[in-house]
C-alpha positions in Angstrom: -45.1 20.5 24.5 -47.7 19.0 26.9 -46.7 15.9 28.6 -49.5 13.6 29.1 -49.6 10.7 31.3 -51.8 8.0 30.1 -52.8 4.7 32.6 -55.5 2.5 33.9 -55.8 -0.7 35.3 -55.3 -3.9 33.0 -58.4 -4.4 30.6 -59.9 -1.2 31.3 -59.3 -0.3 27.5 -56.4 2.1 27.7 -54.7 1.1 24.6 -58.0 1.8 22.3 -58.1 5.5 24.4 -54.8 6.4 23.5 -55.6 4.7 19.2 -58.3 7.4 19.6 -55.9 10.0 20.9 -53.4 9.5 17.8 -56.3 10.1 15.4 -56.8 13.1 17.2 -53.2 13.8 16.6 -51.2 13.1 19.5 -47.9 11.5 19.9 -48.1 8.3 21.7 -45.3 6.9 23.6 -46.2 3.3 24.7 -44.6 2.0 27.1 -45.6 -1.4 26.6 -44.3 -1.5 23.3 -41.4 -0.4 24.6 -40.9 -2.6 26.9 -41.7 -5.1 24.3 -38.2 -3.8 22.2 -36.2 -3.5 24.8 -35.9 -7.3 25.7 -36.0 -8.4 22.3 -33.8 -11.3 21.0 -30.1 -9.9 21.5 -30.1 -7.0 23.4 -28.6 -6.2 27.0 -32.3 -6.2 28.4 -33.2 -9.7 27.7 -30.1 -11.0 28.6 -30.4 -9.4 31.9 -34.0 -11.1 32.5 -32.7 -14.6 31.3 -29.9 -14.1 33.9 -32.5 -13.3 36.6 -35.1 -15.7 35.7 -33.0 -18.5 33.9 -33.5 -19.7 30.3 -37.4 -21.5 30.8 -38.4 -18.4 30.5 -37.2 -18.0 26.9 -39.2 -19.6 23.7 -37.9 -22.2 21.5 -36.6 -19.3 18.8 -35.0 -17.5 21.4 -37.6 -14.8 22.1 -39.1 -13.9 25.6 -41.8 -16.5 26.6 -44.2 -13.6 28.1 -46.9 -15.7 29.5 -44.2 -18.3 31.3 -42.3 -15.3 32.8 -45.6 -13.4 33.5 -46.8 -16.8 35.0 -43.4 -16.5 37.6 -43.9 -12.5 38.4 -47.2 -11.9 38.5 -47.6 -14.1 41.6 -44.8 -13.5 43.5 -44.0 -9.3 44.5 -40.3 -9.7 44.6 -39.4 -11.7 41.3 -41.9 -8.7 39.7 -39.6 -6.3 41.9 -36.4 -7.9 39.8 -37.9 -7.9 36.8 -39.3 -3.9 36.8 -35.5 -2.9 38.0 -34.8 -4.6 34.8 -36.7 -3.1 32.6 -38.4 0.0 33.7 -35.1 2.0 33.3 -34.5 1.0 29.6 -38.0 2.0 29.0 -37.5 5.5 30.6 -34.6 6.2 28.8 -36.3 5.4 25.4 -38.9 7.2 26.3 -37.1 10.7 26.7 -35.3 9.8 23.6 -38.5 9.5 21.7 -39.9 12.4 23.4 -36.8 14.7 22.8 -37.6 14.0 19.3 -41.1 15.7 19.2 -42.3 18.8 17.8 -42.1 21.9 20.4 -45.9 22.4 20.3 -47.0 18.6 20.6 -49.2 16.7 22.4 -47.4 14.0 23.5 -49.2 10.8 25.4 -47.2 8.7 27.3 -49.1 5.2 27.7 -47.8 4.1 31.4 -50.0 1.1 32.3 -47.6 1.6 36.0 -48.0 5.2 36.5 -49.7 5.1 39.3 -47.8 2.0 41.0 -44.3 3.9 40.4 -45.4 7.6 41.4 -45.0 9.1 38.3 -48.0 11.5 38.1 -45.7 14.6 38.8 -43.6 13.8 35.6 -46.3 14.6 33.5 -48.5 18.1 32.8 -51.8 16.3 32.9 -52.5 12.7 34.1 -55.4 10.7 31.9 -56.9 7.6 33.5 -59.2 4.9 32.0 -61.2 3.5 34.5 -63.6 0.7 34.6 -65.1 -1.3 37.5 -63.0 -4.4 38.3 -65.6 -7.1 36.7 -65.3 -5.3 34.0 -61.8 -5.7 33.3 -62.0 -9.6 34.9 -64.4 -10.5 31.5 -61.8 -8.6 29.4 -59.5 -11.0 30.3 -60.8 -13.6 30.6 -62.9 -13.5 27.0 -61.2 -11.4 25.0 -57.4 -11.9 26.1 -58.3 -15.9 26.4 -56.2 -15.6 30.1 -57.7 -18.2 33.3 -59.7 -16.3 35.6 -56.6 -17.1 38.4 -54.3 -15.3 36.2 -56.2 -12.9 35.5 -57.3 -12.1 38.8 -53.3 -12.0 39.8 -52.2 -9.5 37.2 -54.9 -7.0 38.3 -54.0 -7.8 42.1 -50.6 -7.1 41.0 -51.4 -3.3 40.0 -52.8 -0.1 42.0 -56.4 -0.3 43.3 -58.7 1.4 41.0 -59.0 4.1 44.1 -55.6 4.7 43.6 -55.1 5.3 39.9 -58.6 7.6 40.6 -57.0 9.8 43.2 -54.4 10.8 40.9 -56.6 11.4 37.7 -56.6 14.6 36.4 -58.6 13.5 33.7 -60.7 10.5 34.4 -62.7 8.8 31.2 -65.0 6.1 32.2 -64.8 3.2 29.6 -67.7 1.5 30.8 -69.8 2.6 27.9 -70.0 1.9 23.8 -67.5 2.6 21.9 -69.2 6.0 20.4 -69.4 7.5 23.7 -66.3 6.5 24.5 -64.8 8.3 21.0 -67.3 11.2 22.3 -65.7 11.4 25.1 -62.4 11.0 24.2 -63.0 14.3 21.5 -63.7 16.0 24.6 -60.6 15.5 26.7 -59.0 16.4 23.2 -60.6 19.9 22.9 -59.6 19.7 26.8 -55.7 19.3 26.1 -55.2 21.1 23.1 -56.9 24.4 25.7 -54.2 23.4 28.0 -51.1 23.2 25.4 -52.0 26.5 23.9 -51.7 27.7 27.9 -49.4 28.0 30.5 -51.8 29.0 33.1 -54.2 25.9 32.3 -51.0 23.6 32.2 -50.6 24.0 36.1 -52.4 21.1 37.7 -54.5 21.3 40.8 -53.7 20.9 44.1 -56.0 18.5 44.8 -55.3 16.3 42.3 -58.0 15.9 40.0 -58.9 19.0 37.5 -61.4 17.4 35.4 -63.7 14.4 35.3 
């Protein structure tokens, strides 16, 4: 099995990298979804977050209200602090479940949007990071995800700097481009992981970080 860790920064595209991936024929772990089901109407996780963050944050039919609680985190580091203590262990632990249940000779991508913010690059056998420049991901939000420009602009303060997520990149696609050179690419870093998978030797991940750009 080769563990893949998928991130990038928030409108960068990640989620239509790692679609790509699964027609390749990758397993995708998202963590987002994840973390969706996790705090779902009656389970332990959103209790606990309704017990840290009171019931406004809750919807009328007793579902998470994501944008009022993502209003309350995203601009204040320690209520963000609570609520990842919250929810980033259930998350893990359904995520080893998931992965336990893979094939031996799978590709499996796990889609991490905060990889990089929680040092989890040496988890994985090859690290995969979508990156775009910041305006980029700023119109993304703004026109496609219909979110104001100061909310926006929080949520991507709230994650690693672009830098960051770079340095750790082992495999860096650049979403910056149409969509058939992103797919072109993306069959690329396919042919790329598949080499690796059918390798120990080309599993073992530079010292310096980044293997492949």
């Amino acid at each position: 099995m080769l563990k893949v860790g998928l991130t990038g920064g928030i409108g960068a595209g990640k989620s239509e990298v790692s679609r790509l991936l699964v027609e390749h024929g990758a397993v995708l772990i998202d963590a987002d979804r994840i973390a969706r089901e996790v705090v779902a109407p009656g389970t332990p996780g959103l209790a606990a977050v309704v017990d840290a963050f009171g019931p406004d944050v809750l919807t009328a039919d007793g579902g998470l209200d994501r944008p009022r609680l993502g209003s309350i985190v995203f601009a204040d580091p320690e209520k963000l602090a609570v609520l990842n203590a919250i929810v980033h262990p259930l998350v893990r632990d359904r995520s080893e479940r998931l992965e336990s249940a893979a094939d031996e000779d799978a590709v499996v991508v796990h889609d991490v949007p905060l990889l990089t913010e929680n040092g989890l690059a040496p988890l994985y056998d090859v690290v995969i990071v979508v990156d775009t420049a910041p305006g980029t991901q700023l119109d993304r939000l703004v026109r496609l995800r219909g979110m104001t420009e100061e909310d926006a602009r929080a949520r991507m303060a709230a994650q690693a700097t672009r830098e960051r997520r770079r340095e750790i990149a082992d495999i860096l696609i650049d979403n910056d481009v149409p969509l058939d050179e992103l797919r072109a690419r993306v069959a690329e870093v396919w042919d790329d992981l598949e080499r690796r998978a059918g390798g120990g030797a080309d599993r073992e991940r530079g010292e310096g970080g980044r293997a492949a750009e």
